[in-house]
KEMIVEX-856528 format. One record per residue (C-alpha): x, y, z; residue in one letter. Coordinates in Angstrom, 2 decimals, always signed. Layout:
N
      xx      yy      zz aa
       X       Y       Z  A
...
END
This chain:
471
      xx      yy      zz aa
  -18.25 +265.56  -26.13  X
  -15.88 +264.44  -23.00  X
  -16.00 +260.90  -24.37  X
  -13.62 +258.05  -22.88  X
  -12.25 +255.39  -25.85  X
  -12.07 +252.88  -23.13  X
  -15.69 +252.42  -23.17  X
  -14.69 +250.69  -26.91  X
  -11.83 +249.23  -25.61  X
  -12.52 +245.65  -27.53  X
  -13.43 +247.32  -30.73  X
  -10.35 +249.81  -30.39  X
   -8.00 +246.84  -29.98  X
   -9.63 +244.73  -32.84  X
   -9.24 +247.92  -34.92  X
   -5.48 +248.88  -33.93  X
   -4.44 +245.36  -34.69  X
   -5.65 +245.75  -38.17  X
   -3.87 +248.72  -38.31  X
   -0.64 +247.70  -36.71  X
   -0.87 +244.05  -39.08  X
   -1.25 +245.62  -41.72  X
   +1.82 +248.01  -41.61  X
   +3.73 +245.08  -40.03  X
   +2.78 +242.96  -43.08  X
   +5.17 +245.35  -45.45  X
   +7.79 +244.77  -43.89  X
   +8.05 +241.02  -42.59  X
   +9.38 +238.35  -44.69  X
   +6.66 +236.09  -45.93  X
   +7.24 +233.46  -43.74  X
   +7.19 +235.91  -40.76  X
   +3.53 +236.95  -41.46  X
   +2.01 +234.56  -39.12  X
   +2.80 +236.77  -36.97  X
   +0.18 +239.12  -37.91  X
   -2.36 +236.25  -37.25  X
   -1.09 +236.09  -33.95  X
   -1.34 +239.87  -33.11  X
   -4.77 +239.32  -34.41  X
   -5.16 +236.42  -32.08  X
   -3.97 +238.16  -28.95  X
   -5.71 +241.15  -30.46  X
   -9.00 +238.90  -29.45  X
   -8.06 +237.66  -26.54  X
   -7.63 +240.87  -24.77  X
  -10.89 +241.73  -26.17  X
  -12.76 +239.25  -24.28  X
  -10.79 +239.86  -21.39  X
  -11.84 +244.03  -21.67  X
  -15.51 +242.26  -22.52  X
  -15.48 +240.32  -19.76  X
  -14.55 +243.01  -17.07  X
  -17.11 +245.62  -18.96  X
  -19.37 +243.26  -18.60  X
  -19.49 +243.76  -14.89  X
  -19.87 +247.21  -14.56  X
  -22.77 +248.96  -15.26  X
  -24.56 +249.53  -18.55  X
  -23.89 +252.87  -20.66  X
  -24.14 +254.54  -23.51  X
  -20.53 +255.83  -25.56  X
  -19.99 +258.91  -28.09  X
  -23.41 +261.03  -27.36  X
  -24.90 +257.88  -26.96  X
  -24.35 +256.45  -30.24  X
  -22.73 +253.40  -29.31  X
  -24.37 +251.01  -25.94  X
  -22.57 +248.63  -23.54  X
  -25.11 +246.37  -22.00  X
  -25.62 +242.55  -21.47  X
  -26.90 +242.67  -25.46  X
  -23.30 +244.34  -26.53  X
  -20.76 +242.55  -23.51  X
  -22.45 +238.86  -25.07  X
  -22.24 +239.72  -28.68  X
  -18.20 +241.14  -27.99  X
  -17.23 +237.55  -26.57  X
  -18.78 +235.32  -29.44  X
  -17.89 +237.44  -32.23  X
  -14.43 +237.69  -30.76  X
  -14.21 +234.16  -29.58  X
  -15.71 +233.44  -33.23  X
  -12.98 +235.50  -34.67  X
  -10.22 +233.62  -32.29  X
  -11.43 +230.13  -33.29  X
  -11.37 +230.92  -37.26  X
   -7.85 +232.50  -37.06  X
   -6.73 +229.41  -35.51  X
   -8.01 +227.82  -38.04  X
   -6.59 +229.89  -41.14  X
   -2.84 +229.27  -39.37  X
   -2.04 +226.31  -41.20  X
   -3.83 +226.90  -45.18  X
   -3.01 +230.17  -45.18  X
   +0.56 +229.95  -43.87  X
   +3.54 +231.31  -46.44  X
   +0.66 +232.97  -48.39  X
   +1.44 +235.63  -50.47  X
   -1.37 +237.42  -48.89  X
   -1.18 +236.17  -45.95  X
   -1.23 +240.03  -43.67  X
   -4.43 +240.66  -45.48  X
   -6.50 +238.09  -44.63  X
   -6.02 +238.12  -41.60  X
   -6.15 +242.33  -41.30  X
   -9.62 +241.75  -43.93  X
  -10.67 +239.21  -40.97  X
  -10.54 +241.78  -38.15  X
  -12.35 +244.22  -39.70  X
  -15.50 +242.54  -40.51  X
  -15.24 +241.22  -37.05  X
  -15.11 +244.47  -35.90  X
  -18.13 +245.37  -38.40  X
  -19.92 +243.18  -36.25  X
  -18.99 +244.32  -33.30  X
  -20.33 +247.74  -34.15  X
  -23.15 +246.36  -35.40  X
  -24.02 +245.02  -32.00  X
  -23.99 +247.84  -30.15  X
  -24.98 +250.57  -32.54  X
  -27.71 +252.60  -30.85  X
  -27.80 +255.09  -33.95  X
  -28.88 +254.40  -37.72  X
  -26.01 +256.57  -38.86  X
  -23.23 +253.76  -36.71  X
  -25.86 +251.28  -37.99  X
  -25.43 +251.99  -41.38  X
  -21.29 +252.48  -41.15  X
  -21.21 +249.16  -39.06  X
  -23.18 +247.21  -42.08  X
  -20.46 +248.95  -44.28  X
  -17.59 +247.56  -42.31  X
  -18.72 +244.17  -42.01  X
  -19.60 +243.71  -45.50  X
  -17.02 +245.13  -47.47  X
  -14.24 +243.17  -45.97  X
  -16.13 +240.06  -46.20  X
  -16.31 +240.74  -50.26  X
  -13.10 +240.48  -50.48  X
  -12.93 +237.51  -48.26  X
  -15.18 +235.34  -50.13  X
  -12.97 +235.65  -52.78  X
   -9.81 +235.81  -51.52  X
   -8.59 +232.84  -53.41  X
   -9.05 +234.27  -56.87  X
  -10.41 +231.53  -58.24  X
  -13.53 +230.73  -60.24  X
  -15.69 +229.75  -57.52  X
  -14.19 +232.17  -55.28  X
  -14.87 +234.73  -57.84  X
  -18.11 +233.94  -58.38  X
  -19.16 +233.83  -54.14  X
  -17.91 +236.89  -53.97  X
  -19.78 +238.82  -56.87  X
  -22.86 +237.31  -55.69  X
  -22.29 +238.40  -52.55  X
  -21.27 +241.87  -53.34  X
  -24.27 +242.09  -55.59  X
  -26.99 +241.16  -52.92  X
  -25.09 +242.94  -50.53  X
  -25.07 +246.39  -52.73  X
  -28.44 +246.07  -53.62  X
  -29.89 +245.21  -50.15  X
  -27.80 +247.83  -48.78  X
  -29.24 +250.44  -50.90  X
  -32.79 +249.21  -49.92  X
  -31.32 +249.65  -45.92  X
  -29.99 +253.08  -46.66  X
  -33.45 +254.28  -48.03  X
  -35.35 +252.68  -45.63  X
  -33.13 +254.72  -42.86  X
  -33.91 +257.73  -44.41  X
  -37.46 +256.87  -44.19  X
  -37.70 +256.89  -40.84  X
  -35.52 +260.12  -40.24  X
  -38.03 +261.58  -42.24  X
  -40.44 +260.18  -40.08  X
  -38.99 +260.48  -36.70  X
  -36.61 +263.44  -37.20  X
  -33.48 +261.98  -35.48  X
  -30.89 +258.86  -35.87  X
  -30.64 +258.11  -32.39  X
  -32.91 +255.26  -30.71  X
  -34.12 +256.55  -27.75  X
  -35.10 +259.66  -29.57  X
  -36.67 +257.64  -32.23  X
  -38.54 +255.59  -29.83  X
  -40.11 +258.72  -28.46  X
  -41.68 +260.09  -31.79  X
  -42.23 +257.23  -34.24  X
  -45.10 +256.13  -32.05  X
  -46.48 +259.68  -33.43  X
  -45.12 +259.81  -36.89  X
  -47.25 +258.46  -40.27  X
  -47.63 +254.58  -39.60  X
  -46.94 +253.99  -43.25  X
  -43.94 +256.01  -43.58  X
  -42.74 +254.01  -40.22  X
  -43.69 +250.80  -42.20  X
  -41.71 +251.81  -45.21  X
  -38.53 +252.80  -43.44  X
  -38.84 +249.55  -41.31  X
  -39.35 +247.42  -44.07  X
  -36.55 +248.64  -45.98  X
  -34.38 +248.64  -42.70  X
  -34.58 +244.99  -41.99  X
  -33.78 +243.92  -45.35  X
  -30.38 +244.81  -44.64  X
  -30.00 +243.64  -41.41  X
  -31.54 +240.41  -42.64  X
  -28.77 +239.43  -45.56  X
  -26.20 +240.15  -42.54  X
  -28.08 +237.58  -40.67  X
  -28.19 +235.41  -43.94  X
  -32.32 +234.74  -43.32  X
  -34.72 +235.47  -45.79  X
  -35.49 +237.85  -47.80  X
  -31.70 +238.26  -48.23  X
  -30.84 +234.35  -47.93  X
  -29.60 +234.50  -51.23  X
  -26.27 +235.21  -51.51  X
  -25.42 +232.18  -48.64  X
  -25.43 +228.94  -50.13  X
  -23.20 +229.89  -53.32  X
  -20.54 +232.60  -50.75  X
  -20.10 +229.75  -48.25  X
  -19.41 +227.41  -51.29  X
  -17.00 +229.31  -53.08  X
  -15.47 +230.19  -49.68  X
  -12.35 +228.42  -48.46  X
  -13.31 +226.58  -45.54  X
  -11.87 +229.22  -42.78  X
  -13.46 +232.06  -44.84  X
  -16.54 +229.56  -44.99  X
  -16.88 +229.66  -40.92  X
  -16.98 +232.93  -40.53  X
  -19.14 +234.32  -43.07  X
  -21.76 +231.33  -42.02  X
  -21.35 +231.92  -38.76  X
  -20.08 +235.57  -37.27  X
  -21.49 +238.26  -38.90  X
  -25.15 +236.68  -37.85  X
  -24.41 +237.72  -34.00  X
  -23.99 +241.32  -34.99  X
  -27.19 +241.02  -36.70  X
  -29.66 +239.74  -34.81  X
  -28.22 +241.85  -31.62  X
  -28.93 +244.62  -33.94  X
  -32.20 +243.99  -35.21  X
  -32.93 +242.92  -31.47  X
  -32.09 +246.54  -30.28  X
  -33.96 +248.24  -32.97  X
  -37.32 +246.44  -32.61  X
  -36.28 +246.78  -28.41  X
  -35.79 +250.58  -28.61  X
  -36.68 +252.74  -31.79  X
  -39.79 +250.33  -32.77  X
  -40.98 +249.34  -29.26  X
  -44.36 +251.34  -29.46  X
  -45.29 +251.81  -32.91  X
  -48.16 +251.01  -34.25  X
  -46.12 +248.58  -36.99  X
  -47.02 +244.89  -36.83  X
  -43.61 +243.98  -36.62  X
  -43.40 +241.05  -34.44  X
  -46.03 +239.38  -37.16  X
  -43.54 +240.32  -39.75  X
  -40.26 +238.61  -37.90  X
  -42.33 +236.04  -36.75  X
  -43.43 +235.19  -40.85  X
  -39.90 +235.67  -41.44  X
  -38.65 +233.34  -39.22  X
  -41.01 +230.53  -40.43  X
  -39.99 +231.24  -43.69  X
  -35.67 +231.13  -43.13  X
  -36.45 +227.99  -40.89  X
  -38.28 +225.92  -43.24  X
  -36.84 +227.58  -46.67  X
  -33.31 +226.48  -44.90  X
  -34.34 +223.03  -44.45  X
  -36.21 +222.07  -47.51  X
  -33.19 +223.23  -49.49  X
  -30.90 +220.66  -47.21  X
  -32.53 +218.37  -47.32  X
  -30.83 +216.81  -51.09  X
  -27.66 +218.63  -50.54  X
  -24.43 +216.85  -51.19  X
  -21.84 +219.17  -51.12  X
  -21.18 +219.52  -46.81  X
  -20.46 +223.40  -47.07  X
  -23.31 +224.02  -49.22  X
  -25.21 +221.70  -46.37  X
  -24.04 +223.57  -43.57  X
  -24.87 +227.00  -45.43  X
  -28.52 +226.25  -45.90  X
  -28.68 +224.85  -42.41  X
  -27.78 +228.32  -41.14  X
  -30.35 +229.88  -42.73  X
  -32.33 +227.54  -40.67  X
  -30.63 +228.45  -37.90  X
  -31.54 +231.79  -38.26  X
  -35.05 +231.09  -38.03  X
  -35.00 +230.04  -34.90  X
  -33.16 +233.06  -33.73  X
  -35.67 +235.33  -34.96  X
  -38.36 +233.37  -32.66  X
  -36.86 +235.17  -29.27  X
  -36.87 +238.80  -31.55  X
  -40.54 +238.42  -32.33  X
  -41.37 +238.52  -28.75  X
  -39.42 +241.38  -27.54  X
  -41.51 +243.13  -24.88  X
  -44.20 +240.17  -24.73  X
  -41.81 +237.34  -23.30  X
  -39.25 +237.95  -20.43  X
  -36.68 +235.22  -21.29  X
  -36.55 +236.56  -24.81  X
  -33.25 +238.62  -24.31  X
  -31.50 +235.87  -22.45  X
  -33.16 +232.69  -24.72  X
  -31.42 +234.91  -28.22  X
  -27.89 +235.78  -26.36  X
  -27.94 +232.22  -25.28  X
  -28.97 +230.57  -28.59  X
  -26.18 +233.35  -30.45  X
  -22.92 +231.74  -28.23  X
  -24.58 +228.23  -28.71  X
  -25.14 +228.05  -32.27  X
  -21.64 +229.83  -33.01  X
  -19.57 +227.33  -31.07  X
  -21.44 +224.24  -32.43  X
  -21.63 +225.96  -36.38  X
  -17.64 +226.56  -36.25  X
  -16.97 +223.19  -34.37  X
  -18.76 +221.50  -37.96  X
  -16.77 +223.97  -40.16  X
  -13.88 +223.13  -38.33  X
  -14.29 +219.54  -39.26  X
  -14.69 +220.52  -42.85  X
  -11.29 +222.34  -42.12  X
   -9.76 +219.18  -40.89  X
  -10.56 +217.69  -44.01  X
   -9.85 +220.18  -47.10  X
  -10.29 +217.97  -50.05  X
  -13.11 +216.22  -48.97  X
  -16.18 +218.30  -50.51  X
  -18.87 +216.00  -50.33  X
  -20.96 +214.36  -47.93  X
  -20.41 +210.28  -49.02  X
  -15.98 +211.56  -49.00  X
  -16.91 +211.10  -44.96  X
  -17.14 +207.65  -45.45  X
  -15.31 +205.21  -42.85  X
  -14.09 +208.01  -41.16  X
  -14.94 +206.90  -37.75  X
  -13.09 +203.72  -38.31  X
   -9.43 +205.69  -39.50  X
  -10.24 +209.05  -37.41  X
  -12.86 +208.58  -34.32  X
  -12.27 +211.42  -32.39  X
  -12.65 +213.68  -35.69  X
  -15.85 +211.55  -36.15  X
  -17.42 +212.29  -32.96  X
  -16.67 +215.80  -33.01  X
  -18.85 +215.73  -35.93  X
  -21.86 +213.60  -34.67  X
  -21.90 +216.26  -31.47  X
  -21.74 +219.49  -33.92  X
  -24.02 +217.97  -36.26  X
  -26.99 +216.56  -33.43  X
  -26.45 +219.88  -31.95  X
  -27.09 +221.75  -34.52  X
  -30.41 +219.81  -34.26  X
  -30.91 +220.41  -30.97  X
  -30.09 +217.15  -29.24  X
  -29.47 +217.23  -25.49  X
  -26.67 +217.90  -23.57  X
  -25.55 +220.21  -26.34  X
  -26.26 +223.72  -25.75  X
  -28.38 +224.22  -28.98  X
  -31.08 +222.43  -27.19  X
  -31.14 +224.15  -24.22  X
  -31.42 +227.05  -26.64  X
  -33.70 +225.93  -28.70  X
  -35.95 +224.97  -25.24  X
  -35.90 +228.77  -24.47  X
  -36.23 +229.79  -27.79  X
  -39.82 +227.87  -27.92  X
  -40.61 +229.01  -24.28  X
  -40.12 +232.36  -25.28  X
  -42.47 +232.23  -28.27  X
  -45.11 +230.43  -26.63  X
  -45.24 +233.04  -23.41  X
  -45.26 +235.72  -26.02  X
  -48.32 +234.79  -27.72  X
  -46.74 +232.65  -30.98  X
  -47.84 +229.03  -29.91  X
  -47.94 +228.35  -33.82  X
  -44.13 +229.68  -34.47  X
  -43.33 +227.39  -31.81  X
  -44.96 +224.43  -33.44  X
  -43.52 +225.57  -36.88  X
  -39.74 +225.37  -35.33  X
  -40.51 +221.82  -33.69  X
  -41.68 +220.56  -37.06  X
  -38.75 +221.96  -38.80  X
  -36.36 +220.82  -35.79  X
  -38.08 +216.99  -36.91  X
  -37.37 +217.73  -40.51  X
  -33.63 +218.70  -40.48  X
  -33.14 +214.89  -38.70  X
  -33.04 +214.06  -41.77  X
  -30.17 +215.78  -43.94  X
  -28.14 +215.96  -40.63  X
  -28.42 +211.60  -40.53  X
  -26.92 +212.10  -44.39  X
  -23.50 +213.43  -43.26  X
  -23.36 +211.37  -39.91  X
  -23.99 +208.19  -41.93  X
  -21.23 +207.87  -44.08  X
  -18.80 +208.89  -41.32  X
  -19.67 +206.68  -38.96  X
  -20.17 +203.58  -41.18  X
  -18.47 +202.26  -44.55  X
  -15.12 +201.67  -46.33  X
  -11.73 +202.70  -45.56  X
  -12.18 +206.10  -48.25  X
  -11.72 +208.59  -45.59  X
   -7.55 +207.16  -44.90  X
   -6.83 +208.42  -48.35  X
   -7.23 +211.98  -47.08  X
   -4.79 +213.59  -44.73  X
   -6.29 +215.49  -41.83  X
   -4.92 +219.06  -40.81  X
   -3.82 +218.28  -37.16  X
   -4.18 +221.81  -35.33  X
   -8.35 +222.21  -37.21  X
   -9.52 +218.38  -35.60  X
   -7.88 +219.91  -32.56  X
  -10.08 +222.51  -33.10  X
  -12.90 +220.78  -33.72  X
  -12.92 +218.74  -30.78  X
  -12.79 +221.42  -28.82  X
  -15.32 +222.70  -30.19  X
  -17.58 +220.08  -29.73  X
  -16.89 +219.62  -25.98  X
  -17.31 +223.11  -25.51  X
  -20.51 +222.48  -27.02  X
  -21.78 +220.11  -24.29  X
  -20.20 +221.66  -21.02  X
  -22.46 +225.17  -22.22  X
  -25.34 +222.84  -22.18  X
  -24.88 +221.14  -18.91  X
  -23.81 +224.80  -17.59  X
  -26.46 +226.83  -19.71  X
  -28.31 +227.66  -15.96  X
  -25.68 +229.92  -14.92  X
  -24.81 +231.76  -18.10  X
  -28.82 +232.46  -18.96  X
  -28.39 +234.11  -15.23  X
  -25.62 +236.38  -16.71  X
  -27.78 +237.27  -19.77  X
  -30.41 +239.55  -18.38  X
  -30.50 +243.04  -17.36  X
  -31.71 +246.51  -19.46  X
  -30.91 +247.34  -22.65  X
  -28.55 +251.28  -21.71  X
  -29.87 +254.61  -22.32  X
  -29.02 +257.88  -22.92  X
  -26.89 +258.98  -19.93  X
END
C-alpha cells in the first residue's frame, strides 16, 4: 500500500495528542497539567480545521479502502470533535489540580477518536477495533471518580458493553462467513447472493453493538445508571458523543454492505426506533434526578435518529436530514449538560427552583436546550426533526412518522418538569454557586442552538453528496 496519513489527518492529531499528553503528564507538576487539556483542546481545533478543508475536496477511500472520507465522515469529524472541544472546556475547572488530571483528559481523546473511527470505518475488522477504542476508554471514564456510584456506572457499563460486544464480534463473523470479505463494497457485492438467514444472523448480531454505542434499544441499558454515576463532564460526553460515531456507522453499513439484501432491515430499524423513542420517554416521564432525565431523553433522541437510517435508499434527504439532526442534537444535548455543569451540587430537578430570578441567563440557556430538545422552533432540533419526518414519510414509513410526533407531544411533558421550577419559585437556587466558565458554556451553547436553526438551509446544502468507494 502507497497510503498517505494525511488522509487521517484529524484522527492522527486526536491520537498524537493522547500520546504526547500523556508522556507530558509524567513530568509536569500537578498544577501544570491543564496543560494537557489544552493540547487536547488545540488538538481539536486543528481537527476541524483539517475536517473542514477535507471536506472540500473530493471523497475517498484511505488504507486499501478501509477507512472513507465523504460528507458522512467530514460531518461526523466536526461534531465529535467540536463535542470533544466543548466537554474539555468544560472538565477545566472540576478537574483542575486533579491527581489524575493527564488521564482524563488523554482517556477523553481516545474515545473521541473511537468515534471518529467509527464514523468512517468502511471495514468490519476497523469496525470492530473502532467499537474497541471508544468503549474501553469510556469504562474507565464513567468511573473515573472512584466512587460508589461511579463504580457502579462503570461496571454496568463495562458489563453491557462486554457482552454486547461479544454478540457484535459473532455477528461479524457471520457475515464473513457469509460474504467472504470485511470490506463493504465487497460485501455489498455478494451478500445479496449469500444464505439470507446467515445474512440475518450476522446483521442481527452486528447492530446490537452498534446500537449500545448509540445508547437505543436493545442495548439502552447501561445509559440511565453510566450517565448517573458519571460526573457531569464525563456525563456529556458519554450521553452525547459516542452516538455520532454510531449512527454514521450503522448508516454506512445498511448504505453499503446491506443495501441489496434480501434482509428486512429497514422494518427492523424502523421497530427499533419506535421502540428507543417511546421506551426513552415513558421512562422520563417521573424522573427526578436531571442527569438521569437527560439520559433517558437521549435514548429518545436516538429514536428519532434511526427514522432517517430506516430509509436509506428509499428517501433522498435521508443522508442530509441524519447529519443534520447528529450536529443539532449534540450542540443542544451538551448545552443542557452544560447547565447541569454550571450547577454541580444541584442533582435534582425541584434544586432548579428560582433560578431564573438569581441566574436568568443560566435559566434561559436551559429553557432553549430543553424546548429544543423537543423540537421547538427556531432551534435546530426542529428543523431536524422536520426532515427527519419528511424523510420517513417519502420513504414509505407514514406510521414511524406519526409514532415520533406522538412521542415529540409526550416528552412536553417531563421537559415542562425541569423548566418549571427554574423559571418560577423561591430563592433555593442562590444557595448554590455557579461554575462561571460551564454557564458560559452553556449559553453558548444555546445560541448556537438557534443560529443552526435559522441557518439549517445552507448547512443541509453542505450535507449531500455519495457515500466514497473503492478507488
Amino acid at each position: 500500500m502507497n497510503e498517505n496519513p494525511l488522509d487521517l489527518l484529524p484522527e492522527v492529531l486526536l491520537g498524537a495528542s493522547a500520546v504526547l499528553g500523556l508522556l507530558l503528564g509524567a513530568w509536569l507538576p500537578r498544577h501544570r497539567q491543564w496543560l494537557v487539556g489544552a493540547l487536547a483542546m488545540a488538538a481539536c481545533a486543528a481537527g476541524i480545521a483539517a475536517a473542514a478543508v477535507a471536506a472540500a475536496g473530493d471523497t475517498l477511500t484511505a488504507f486499501d479502502g478501509a477507512f472513507a472520507v465523504d460528507p458522512v465522515t467530514s460531518a461526523a469529524r466536526v461534531v465529535i470533535l467540536g463535542g470533544t472541544l466543548l466537554v474539555l472546556a468544560l472538565s477545566l475547572a472540576p478537574f483542575r489540580a486533579h491527581p489524575r488530571e493527564t488521564e482524563f483528559y488523554v482517556l477523553l481523546q481516545l474515545a473521541a477518536l473511537g468515534a471518529l473511527m467509527l464514523a468512517g470505518a468502511q471495514d468490519l475488522l476497523l469496525l470492530a477495533a473502532a467499537y474497541l477504542l471508544a468503549s474501553v476508554p469510556a469504562y474507565a471514564l464513567a468511573g473515573f471518580r472512584k466512587d460508589g456510584p461511579g463504580t457502579e456506572a462503570a461496571l454496568k457499563y463495562y458489563v453491557v458493553g462486554a457482552l454486547l460486544g461479544v454478540v457484535m464480534l459473532a455477528g461479524i463473523t457471520v457475515l464473513f462467513a457469509a460474504g467472504r470479505a470485511t470490506p463493504y463494497p465487497a460485501l455489498g457485492e455478494s451478500l445479496p447472493t449469500a444464505p439470507a438467514g446467515l445474512v440475518a444472523a450476522g446483521v442481527v448480531g452486528l447492530f446490537a453493538g452498534v446500537l449500545f454505542k448509540a445508547g437505543g434499544v436493545p442495548g439502552h441499558f447501561w445509559v440511565p445508571d453510566a450517565v448517573q454515576g458519571s460526573s457531569p463532564p464525563v456525563a456529556a460526553f458519554l450521553a452525547t458523543l459516542p452516538k455520532i460515531g454510531a449512527l454514521a456507522a450503522l448508516y454506512r453499513l445498511v448504505a453499503v454492505p446491506l443495501a441489496d439484501t434480501d434482509v428486512p432491515w429497514p422494518a427492523l430499524i424502523a421497530v427499533l426506533a419506535a421502540a428507543s423513542m417511546t421506551l426513552g420517554n415513558l421512562a422520563a416521564f417521573f424522573q427526578t434526578d436531571v442527569k438521569r432525565l437527560l439520559a433517558y431523553s437521549t435514548i429518545s433522541q436516538v429514536g428519532y435518529l434511526l427514522m432517517p437510517v430506516a430509509v436509506v435508499g428509499r428517501a433522498e434527504e435521508a443522508q442530509g436530514a441524519l447529519l443534520y439532526y447528529l450536529a443539532a442534537y449534540a450542540l443542544t444535548n451538551l448545552g443542557a449538560f452544560a447547565v447541569v455543569c454550571a450547577l454541580p451540587h444541584v442533582s435534582t430537578v425541584d434544586g432548579y427552583r428560582g433560578l431564573l430570578r438569581n441566574h436568568p441567563a443560566l435559566a434561559l440557556s436551559l429553557a432553549v436546550c430543553l424546548l429544543g430538545l423537543l423540537g421547538t422552533p427556531p432551534t435546530a432540533v426542529f428543523l431536524g426533526k422536520l426532515e427527519v419526518f419528511t424523510a420517513a414519510v417519502d420513504g414509505g414509513y407514514a406510521w414511524l412518522a406519526v409514532v415520533a410526533a406522538v412521542n415529540t407531544v409526550a416528552s412536553l411533558f417531563y421537559y415542562l418538569r425541569w423548566i418549571y421550577p427554574a423559571v418560577s419559585g423561591s430563592d433555593e437556587a442562590r444557595t448554590h454557586a455557579v461554575v462561571r466558565p460551564a454557564a458560559w458554556l452553556a449559553c453558548a451553547a444555546a445560541g448556537a442552538s438557534v443560529v443552526l436553526g435559522i441557518a439549517g438551509g445552507p448547512v443541509l446544502d453542505l450535507l449531500d453528496g455519495p457515500l466514497a468507494r473503492m478507488r
